[in-house]
C-alpha positions as CSV (number, residue, x, y, z in Angstrom):
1,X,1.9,7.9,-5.8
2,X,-0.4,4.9,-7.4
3,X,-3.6,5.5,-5.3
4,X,-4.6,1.7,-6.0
5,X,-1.6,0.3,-3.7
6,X,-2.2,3.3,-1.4
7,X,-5.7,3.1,-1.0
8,X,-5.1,-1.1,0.4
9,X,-2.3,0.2,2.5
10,X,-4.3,3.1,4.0
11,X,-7.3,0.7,4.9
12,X,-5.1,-1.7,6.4
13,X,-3.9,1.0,8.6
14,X,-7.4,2.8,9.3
15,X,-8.7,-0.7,10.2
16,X,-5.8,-1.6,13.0
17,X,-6.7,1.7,14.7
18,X,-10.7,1.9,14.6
19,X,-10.9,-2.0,14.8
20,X,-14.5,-1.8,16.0
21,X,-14.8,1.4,15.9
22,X,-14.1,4.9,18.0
23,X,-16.1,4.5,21.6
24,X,-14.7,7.8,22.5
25,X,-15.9,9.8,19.7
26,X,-19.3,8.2,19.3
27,X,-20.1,8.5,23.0
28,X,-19.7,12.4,22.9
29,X,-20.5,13.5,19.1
30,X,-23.3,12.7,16.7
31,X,-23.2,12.3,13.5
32,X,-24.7,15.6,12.2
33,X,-21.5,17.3,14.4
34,X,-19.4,19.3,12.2
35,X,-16.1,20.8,13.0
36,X,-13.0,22.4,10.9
37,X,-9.2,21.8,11.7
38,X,-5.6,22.3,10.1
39,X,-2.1,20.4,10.5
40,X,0.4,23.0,11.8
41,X,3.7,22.3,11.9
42,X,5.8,22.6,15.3
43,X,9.3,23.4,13.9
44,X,10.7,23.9,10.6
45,X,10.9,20.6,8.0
46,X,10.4,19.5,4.4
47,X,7.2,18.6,3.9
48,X,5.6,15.5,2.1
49,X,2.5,13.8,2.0
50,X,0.1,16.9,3.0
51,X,-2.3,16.1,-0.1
52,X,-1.2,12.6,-1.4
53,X,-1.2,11.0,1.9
54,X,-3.1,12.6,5.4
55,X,-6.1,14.0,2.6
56,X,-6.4,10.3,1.4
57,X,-6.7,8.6,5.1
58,X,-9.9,10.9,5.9
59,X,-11.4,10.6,2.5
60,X,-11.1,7.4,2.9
61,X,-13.6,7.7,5.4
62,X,-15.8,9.8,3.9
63,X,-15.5,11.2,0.9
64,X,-17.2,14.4,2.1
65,X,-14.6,16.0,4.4
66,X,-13.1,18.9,2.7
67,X,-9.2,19.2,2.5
68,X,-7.6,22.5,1.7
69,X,-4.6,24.1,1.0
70,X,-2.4,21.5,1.0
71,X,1.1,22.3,1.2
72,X,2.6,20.6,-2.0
73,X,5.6,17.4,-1.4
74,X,8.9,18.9,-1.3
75,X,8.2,22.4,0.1
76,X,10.0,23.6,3.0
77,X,8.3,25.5,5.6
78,X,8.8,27.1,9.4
79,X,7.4,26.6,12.2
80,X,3.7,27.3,12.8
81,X,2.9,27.2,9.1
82,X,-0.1,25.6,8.0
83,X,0.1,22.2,6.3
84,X,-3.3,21.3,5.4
85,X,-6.6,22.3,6.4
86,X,-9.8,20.1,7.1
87,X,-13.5,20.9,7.3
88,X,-15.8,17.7,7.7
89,X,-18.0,15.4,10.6
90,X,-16.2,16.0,13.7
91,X,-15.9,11.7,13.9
92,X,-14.4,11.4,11.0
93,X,-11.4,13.8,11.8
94,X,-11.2,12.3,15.3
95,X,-11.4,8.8,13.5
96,X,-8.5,9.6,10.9
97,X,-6.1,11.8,13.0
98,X,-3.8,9.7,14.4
99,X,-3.3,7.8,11.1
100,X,-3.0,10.8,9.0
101,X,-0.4,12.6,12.2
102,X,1.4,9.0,12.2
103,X,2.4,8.9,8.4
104,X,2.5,12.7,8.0
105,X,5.1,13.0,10.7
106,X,7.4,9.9,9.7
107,X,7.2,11.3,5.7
108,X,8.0,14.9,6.6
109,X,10.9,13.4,9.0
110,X,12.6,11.4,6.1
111,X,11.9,14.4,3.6
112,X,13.7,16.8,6.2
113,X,16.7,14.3,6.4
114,X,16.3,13.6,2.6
115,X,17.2,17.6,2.0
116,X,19.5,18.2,4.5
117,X,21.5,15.4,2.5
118,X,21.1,16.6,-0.5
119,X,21.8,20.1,0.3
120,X,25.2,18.7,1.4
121,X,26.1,17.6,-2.4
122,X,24.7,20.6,-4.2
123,X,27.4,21.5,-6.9
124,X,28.9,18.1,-7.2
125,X,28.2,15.4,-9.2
126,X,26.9,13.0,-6.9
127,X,23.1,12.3,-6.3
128,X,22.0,11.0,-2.7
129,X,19.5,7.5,-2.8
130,X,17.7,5.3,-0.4
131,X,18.6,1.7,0.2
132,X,15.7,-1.3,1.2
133,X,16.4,-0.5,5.0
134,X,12.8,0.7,4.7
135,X,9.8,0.2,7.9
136,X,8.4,-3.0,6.7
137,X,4.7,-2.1,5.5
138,X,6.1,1.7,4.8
139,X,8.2,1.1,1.6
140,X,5.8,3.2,-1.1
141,X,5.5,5.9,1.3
142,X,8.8,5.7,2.9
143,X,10.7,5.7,-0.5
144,X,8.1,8.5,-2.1
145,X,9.5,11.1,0.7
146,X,12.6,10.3,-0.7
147,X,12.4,11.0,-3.8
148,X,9.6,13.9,-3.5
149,X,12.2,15.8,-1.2
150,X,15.4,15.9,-3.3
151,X,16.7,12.6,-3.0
152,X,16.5,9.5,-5.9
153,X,15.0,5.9,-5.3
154,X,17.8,2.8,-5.0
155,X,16.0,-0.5,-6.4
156,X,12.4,-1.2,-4.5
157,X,12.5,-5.0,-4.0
158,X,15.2,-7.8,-4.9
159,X,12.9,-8.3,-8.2
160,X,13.9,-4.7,-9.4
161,X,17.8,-5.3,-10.5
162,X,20.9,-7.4,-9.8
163,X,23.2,-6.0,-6.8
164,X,25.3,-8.8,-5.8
165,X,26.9,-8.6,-2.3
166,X,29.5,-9.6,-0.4
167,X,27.6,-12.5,1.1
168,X,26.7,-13.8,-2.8
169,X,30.6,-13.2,-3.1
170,X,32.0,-15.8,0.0
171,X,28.9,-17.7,-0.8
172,X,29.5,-18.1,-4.5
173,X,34.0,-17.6,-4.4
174,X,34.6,-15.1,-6.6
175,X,33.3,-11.8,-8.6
176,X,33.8,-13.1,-11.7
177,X,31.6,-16.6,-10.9
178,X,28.9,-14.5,-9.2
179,X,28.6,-12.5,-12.7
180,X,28.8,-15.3,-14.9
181,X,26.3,-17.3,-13.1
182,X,24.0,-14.3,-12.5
183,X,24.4,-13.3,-16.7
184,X,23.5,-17.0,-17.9
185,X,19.8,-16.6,-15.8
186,X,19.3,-12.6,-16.0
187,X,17.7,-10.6,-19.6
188,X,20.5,-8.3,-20.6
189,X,18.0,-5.4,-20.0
190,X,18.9,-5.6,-16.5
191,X,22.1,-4.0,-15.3
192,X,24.5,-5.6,-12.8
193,X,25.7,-3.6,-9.8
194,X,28.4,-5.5,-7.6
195,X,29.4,-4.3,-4.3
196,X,33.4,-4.1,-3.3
197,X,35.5,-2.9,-0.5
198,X,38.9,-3.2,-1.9
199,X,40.8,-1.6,-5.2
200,X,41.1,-5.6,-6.3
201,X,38.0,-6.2,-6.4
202,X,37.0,-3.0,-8.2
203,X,39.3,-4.3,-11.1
204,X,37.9,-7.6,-11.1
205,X,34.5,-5.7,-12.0
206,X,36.0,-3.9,-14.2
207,X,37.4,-7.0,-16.0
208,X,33.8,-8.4,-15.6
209,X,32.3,-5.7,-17.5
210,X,30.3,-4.5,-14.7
211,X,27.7,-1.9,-15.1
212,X,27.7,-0.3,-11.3
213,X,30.1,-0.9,-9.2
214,X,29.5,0.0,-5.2
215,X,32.3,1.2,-3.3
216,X,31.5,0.1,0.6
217,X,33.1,1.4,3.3
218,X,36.1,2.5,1.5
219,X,38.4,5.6,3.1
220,X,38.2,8.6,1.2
221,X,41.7,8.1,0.0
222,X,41.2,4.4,-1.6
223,X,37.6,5.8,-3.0
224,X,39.4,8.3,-5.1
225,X,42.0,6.1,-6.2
226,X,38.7,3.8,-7.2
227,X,37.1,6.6,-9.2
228,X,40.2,7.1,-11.3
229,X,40.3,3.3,-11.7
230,X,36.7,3.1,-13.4
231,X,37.5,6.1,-15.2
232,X,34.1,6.5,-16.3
233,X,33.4,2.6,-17.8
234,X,31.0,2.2,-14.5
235,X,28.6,3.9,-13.0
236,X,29.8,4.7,-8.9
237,X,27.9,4.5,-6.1
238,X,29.4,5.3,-2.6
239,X,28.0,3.3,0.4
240,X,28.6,2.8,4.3
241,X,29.9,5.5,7.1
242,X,27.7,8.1,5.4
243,X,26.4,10.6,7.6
244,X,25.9,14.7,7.3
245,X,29.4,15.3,8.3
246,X,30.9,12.7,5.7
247,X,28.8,13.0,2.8
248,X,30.6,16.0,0.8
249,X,33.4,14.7,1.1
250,X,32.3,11.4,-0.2
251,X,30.3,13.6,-2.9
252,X,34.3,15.1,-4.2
253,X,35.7,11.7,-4.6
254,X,33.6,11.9,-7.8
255,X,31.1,8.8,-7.3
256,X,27.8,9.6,-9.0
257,X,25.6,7.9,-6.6
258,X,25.6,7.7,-2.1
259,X,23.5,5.5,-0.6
260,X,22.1,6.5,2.9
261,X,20.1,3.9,4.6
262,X,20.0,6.3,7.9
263,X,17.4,8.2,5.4
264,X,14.6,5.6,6.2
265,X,16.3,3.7,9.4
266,X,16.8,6.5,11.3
267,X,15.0,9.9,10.4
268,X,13.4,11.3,13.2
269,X,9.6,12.0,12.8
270,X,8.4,15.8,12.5
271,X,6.3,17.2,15.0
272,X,3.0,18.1,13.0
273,X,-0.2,18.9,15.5
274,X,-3.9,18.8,14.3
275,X,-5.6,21.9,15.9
276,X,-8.8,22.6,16.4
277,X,-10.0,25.9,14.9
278,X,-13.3,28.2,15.0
């Protein structure tokens, strides 16, 4: 995590909640009170974020409060486990919980789905990636819980490599214009992925010298009959209908890559408290 973009984002964030400041905290505590807390977590999950993200938003705030014990990115744990323990002024953890909860819980959620979706694959050749179908604003820490929890990172903006779609494709008339045009602008140090949804365009590729080819929405029947097709002169990547009950057997077909937007549209936040302690 490149603390110099997280740093602006965490601010940002810090500074929509506090706005002018906590009336609730500073009409009860001083300054000089002091209190200790931990995160616990309320079910089992993967966790990520514990030490790269929630002990940034209260350091942040002062640089003083003490964060312990961290559980590291990645790690799975049960329920009422520890995640991270904090020891500071008693404003300053009321002033960054809700932050540090918000993006601890949505992290953890997309590590826990991240996991569970690449448990499915294990033993197969396949590995599972994100798409941009990321929380605007969220993208760094959206795509880190991906890829700290067992999944890989698809591109990160439009800037990062060539994927050209089937909207390029009706826009443009064919495959082979879309690559043409696209190779007489783009460095040959950038790889071109195209996205099809029929064995005729999967040859056209092929005939194009295309370095990834996506197969989109294909059957599992048709996405075999694809893999024997490229035959190794393209890197495969699966994408569309992919969900834990369709995922291994996308995995056998023998694509090396399955892209799961539902790992950032549509995790479902952990349920991490912040409790108080003596």
């Amino acid at each position: 995590m490149d603390t110099f973009l997280l740093d602006t984002l965490l601010r940002n964030f810090l500074a929509e909640d506090l706005e002018h400041g906590d009336i609730t905290t500073e009409a009860i505590f001083s300054s000089e009170d002091r209190a200790r807390a931990c995160f616990i977590a309320r079910h089992p999950m993967t966790v990520v974020g514990m030490a790269s993200v929630a002990t940034r938003v209260f350091q942040l705030l002062d640089p003083a409060v003490a964060c312990t014990g961290a559980v590291a990115d990645g790690s799975r744990v049960d329920r009422g486990e520890v995640l991270l323990c904090l020891s500071g002024a008693t404003r300053t953890l009321l002033r960054g919980e809700r932050v540090a909860l918000n993006l601890a819980q949505r992290l953890c959620g997309i590590a826990t789905l991240t996991s569970a979706f690449a448990d499915a694959v294990k033993h197969t050749r396949a590995k599972i990636v994100d798409t941009r179908k990321t929380t605007p604003g969220l993208r760094l820490l959206e795509k880190y819980a991906v890829r700290a929890s067992g999944g890989r990172n698809h591109r990160y903006s439009l800037s990062d490599g060539v994927l050209i779609k089937d909207n390029h494709i009706a826009a443009c008339g064919s495959i082979t214009e879309a690559v043409r045009r696209m190779r007489a602008r783009v460095p040959h140090t950038i790889n071109v992925e195209v996205e099809t949804d029929t064995l005729a365009q999967v040859e056209e590729c092929l005939a194009c010298g295309v370095g990834v080819i996506m197969l989109d929405n294909m059957d599992l029947a048709t996405m075999r009959r694809a893999v024997e097709l490229i035959d190794g002169r393209a890197i495969i990547e699966a994408s569309g209908g992919v969900n834990l009950e369709t995922v291994r057997g996308i995995a056998e077909t023998g694509v090396d890559i399955i892209s799961v937007g539902a790992l950032t549209h549509s995790a479902r936040a952990c349920d991490i408290g912040m409790d108080w302690w003596e």
